[in-house]
N, C-alpha and C positions, 0 to 999 in steps of 0.2 A: 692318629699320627700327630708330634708335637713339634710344634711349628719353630724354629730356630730361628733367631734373627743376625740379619747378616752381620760380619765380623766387624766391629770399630774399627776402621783404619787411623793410625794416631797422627795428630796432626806434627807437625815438625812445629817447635818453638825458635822464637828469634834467639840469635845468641848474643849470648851479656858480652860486651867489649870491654875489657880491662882497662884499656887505654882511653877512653871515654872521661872520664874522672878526672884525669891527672892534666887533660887535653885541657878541657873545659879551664881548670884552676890557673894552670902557666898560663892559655889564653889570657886570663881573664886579667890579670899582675901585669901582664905586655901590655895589653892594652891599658891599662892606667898610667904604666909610667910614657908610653908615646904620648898620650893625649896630655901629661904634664909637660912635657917636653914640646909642646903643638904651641904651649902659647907664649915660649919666648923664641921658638922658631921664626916667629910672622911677623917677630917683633923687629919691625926695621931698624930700632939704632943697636940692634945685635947682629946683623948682619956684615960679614968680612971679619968678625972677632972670635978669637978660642972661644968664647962660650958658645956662640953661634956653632962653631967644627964639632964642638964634643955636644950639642945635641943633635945635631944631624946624625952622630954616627946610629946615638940612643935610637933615634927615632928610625934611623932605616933599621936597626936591628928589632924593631916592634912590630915590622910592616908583613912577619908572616901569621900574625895573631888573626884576624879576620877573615882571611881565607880558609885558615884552620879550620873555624868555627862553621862555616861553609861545607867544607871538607865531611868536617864530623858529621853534620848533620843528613848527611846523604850516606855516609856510610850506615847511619843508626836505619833511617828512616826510609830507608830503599832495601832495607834487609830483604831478599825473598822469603822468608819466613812469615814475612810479617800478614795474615789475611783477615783485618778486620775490614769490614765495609767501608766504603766510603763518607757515608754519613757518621758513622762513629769516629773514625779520623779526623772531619774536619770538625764534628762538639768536641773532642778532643784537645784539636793546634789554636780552636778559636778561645775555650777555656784558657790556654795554654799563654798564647799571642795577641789574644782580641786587645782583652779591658787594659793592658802594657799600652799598649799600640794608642789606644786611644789617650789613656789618662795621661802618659809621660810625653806625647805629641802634644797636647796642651799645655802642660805644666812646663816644659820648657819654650811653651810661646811666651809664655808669661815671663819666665824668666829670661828671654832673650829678649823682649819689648820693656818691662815694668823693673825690674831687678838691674841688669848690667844695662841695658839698655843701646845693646852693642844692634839692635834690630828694629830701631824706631827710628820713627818717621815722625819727625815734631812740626808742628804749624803756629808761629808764634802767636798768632792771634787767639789759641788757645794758651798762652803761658801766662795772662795777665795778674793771675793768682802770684807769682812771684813779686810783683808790686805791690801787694796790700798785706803780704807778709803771710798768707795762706797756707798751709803744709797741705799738698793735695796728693801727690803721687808717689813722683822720684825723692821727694824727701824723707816719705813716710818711715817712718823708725821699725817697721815690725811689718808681716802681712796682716796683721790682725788689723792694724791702723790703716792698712791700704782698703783695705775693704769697707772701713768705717767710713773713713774721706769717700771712696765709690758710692757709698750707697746713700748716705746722711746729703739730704738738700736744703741747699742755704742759696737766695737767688744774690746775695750779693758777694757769694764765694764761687760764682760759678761765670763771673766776667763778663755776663750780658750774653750767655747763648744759654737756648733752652738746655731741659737734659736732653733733649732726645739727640740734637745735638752733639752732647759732650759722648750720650752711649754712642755716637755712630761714630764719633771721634777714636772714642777708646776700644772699639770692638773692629773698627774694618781701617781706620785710616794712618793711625799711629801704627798699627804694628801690621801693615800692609807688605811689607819683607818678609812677616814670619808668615804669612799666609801664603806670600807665594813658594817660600820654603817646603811651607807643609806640601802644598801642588808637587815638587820634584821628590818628598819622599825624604826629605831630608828637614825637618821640624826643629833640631838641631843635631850638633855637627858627627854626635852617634846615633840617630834612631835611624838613619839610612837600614841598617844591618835588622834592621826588625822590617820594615817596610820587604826590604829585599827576602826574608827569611818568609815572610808572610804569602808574597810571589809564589816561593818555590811550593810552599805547601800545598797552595791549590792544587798546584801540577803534581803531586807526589802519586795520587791514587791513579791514574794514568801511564807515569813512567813506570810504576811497577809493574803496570801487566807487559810494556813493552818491553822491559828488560828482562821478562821470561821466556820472550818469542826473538828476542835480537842475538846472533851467534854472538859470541866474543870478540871475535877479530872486529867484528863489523862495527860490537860498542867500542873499540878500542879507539879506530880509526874514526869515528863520530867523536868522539870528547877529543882527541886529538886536533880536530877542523874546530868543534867548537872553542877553544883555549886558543887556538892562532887567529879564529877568526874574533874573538872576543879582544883580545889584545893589539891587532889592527882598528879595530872597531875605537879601542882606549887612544892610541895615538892620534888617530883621525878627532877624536871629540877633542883633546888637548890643542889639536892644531885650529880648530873650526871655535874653542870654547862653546861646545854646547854639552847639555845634559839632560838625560831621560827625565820621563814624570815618576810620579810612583806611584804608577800602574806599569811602567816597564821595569825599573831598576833591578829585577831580579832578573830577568832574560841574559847578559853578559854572563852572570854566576853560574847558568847551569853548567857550566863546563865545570866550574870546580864541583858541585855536587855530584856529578854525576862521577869524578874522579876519586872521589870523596870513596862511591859506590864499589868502584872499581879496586882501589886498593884498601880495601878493609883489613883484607888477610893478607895480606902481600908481606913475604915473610922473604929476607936477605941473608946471604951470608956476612960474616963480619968485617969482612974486605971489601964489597958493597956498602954497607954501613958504613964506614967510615972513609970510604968517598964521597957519600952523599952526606954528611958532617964537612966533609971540606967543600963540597957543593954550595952549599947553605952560607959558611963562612963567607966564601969566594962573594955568594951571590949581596952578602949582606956589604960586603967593601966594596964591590960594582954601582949598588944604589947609593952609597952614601959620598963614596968619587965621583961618581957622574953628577949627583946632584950639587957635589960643589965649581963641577966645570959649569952646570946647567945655569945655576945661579949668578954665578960668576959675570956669564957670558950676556943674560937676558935682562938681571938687573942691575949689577951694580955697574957693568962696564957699560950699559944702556943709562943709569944712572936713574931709573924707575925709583917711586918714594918706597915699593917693598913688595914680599912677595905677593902674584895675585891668582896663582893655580894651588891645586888641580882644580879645573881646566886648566891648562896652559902649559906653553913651555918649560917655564921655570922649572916647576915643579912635576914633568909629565912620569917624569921613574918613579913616584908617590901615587899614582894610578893605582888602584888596587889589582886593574889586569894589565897593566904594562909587563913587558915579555919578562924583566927581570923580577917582578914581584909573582909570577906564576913560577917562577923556575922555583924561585926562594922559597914559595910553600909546599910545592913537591919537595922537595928536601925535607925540608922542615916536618912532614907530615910524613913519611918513610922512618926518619930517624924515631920520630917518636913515638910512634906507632911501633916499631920492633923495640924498641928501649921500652916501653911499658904495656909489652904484649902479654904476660904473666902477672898475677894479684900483687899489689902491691897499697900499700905495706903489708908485712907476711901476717900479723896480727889481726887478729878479728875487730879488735877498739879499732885500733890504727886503721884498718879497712871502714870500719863505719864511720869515723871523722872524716877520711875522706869523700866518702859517700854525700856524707850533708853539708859541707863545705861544698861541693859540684853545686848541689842544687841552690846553694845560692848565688851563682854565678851572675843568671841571667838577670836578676834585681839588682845584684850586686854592678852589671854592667849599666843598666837601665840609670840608675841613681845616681854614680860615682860622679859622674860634671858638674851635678852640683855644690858639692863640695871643692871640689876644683876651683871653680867660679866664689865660692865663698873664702876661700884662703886668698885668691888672688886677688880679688877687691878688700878694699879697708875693711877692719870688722863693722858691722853694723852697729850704728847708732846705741841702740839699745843695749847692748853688752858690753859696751863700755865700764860705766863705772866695775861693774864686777872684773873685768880686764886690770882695772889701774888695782884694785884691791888686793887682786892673786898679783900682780907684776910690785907692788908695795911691801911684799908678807917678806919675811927674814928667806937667805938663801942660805940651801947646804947641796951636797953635793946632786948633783942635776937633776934638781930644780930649777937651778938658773936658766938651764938649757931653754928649759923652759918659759922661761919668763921672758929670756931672750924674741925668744918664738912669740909670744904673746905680743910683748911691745911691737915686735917687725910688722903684726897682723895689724895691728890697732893703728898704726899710724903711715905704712906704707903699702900692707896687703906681701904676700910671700907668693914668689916662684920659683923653676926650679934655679935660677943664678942667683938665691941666696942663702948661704953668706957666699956662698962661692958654686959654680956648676958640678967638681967634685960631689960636694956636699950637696948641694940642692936637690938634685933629680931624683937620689935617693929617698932622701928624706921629703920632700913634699910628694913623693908618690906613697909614701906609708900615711903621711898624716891626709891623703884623700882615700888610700883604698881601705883603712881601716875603720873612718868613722863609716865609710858605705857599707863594708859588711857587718856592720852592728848592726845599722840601719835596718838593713834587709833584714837581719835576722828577728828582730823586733819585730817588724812589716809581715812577717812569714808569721808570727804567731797569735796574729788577730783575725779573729774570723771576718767573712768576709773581704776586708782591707786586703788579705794578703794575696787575693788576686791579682795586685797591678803590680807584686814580686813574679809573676810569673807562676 
């Protein structure tokens, strides 16, 4: 008798999402030109002025990029399809999120204490190096020279305190802001979004078996409570100014992941579609009106030195789950989701550029502030003379532009109000999100190294 073995049942694969690619990319362009537009928002003597109005609008129309990416990522990663074990999922998000997580959580401590300096905590009786004419830190011309002054010991450059000292100085006391930063999950003013992304994953291998055993109605109305209760939960922190550590800051979000899950396939007719395009529109002139009654009302007519939420009033419709920023990414994430439910672009190149453009999203996201940060502050020391040299050379046709550009960087630092906000927000959001995704893409081609692109 010969013995038969029983029949392979095939397993179901996850399905490729079209829209996944194109998500990732517009995400990723929103979000660089809001975060250009974040830092002459805060700036209090723009406050009450047209340039102030026209980045408010920019910046509420950016505010459905984050959720998005929440969104997606519960649709990808909640797929029922999906059954690898739990131990291969998380060597998998840890590969994926870990060495990010960690390296660019540092690296922008350093850069918000040592560099802008917008995170320090100074103690004069360490600054006496400024009297005897010393370049020790904040002056240093290069990091290569920050490193040199850090490490090289000279006891009559170091003002009369030992090193051990100046290291408890320079490692827990100065930049005692960015540590506590780091504690809430927010290292700087984008890693929130990796922290929070980091949360959800733990919980992903879990929700999946649950959302095989939970009827629909049942998930429907759970991510429902969740999103209302999430967004009560936003006002209330606004009103109290407090905010989660990071170890919770993904809890709020499951409601978007979990909607993320819910409408994957969710397929409209075009008369839906284009309600929910005027939905989106609606919700994007509600945030950015309200937020100039908000303003209005909190600080200048209070007469406050500027804005000081989220937390806060002022600013509480900038909540990422304030009721009108959940409505805006439902929309938002409807429309585009049926708008790029089929391959696109129809070509095979055209399809693979877009492919590898996606994947450098998340480096591309991870990296892009600093650049930001480097156009906004004066160019550094060092690249000067090669500045005057190129802003020197004969002008023909835009090059000047150019040169213009150069001098504004070298001697005043560029944001988006210049030469004008028109002008500005555009353009200082290509001259940050392009040097990032070179960056990345360089980052991405060195062994090793190209783990902290993600």
């Amino acid at each position: 008798m010969v013995e038969t073995k029983p029949a392979q049942i095939p397993q179901p694969q996850p399905q490729w999402m079209n829209y996944g690619d194109i998500i990732r990319i517009l995400g990723t362009i929103v979000v660089v030109i809001g975060h250009v537009c974040d830092m002459e928002l805060y700036n209090s003597s723009q406050l009450g002025t047209l340039n102030w109005h026209v980045l408010n609008v920019w910046d509420s129309f950016s505010r459905w990029a984050v959720p998005i990416y929440i969104m997606l990522s519960g649709s990808l990663l909640l797929d029922p399809h999906r059954t690898e074990t739990p131990s291969k999922f998380y060597h998998k998000r840890l590969m994926r999120i870990g060495v990010p997580l960690v390296f660019w959580s540092f690296f922008f401590m350093w850069v918000d204490v040592y560099y802008t300096g917008w995170r320090a905590t100074h103690d004069l009786t360490f600054q006496a190096y400024q009297d005897n004419g010393w370049v020790f830190l904040w002056s240093a011309d290069s990091l290569g020279q920050w490193f040199h002054n850090l490490i090289h010991f000279n006891p009559d450059q170091w003002a009369g305190h030992t090193r051990w000292e100046w290291f408890k100085y320079l490692v827990f006391d100065c930049p005692q802001l960015a540590w506590m930063n780091l504690l809430k999950g927010e290292p700087y003013v984008h890693m929130h979004f990796i922290f929070r992304i980091a949360g959800l994953y733990a919980f992903t291998p879990v929700l999946r078996i649950c959302l095989k055993h939970i009827p629909r109605p049942m998930l429907i109305a759970t991510v429902v409570m969740m999103l209302i209760w999430s967004s009560l939960d936003s006002v209330a922190n606004n009103l109290t100014k407090t905010e989660l550590s990071a170890f919770a800051r993904f809890v709020p979000f499951l409601g978007y992941y979990l909607i993320g899950y819910l409408l994957r396939e969710a397929a409209f007719s075009k008369k839906t579609l284009l309600l929910c395009t005027l939905g989106w529109i609606a919700s994007i002139g509600i945030l950015a009106g309200g937020e100039e009654l908000l303003v209005q009302h909190y600080v200048i007519d209070a007469k406050l030195p500027g804005l000081y939420g989220p937390p806060g009033m002022d600013m509480i419709l900038y909540d990422f789950l304030s009721p009108v920023r959940v409505v805006m990414a439902i929309f938002a994430w409807i429309v585009l989701v049926n708008l790029f439910r089929n391959p696109w672009p129809h070509s095979h190149t055209g399809r693979s550029i877009i492919r590898f453009w996606a994947n450098t999203t998340l480096g591309l996201y991870l990296i892009h502030p600093l650049f930001r940060e480097l156009w906004f502050m004066t160019a550094p020391q060092w690249i000067d003379p090669f500045l005057k040299h190129v802003i020197a050379m004969p002008t023909f046709f835009g090059f000047h532009q150019l040169q213009l550009i150069l001098k504004e960087w070298m001697l005043y630092g560029i944001n988006a109000t210049w030469p004008n906000v028109w002008v500005g927000i555009p353009m200082v959001a290509v001259l940050v999100y392009v040097p990032a995704l070179l960056s990345t893409i360089v980052i991405m081609r060195i062994p090793f190294v190209r783990r902290i692109a993600g």
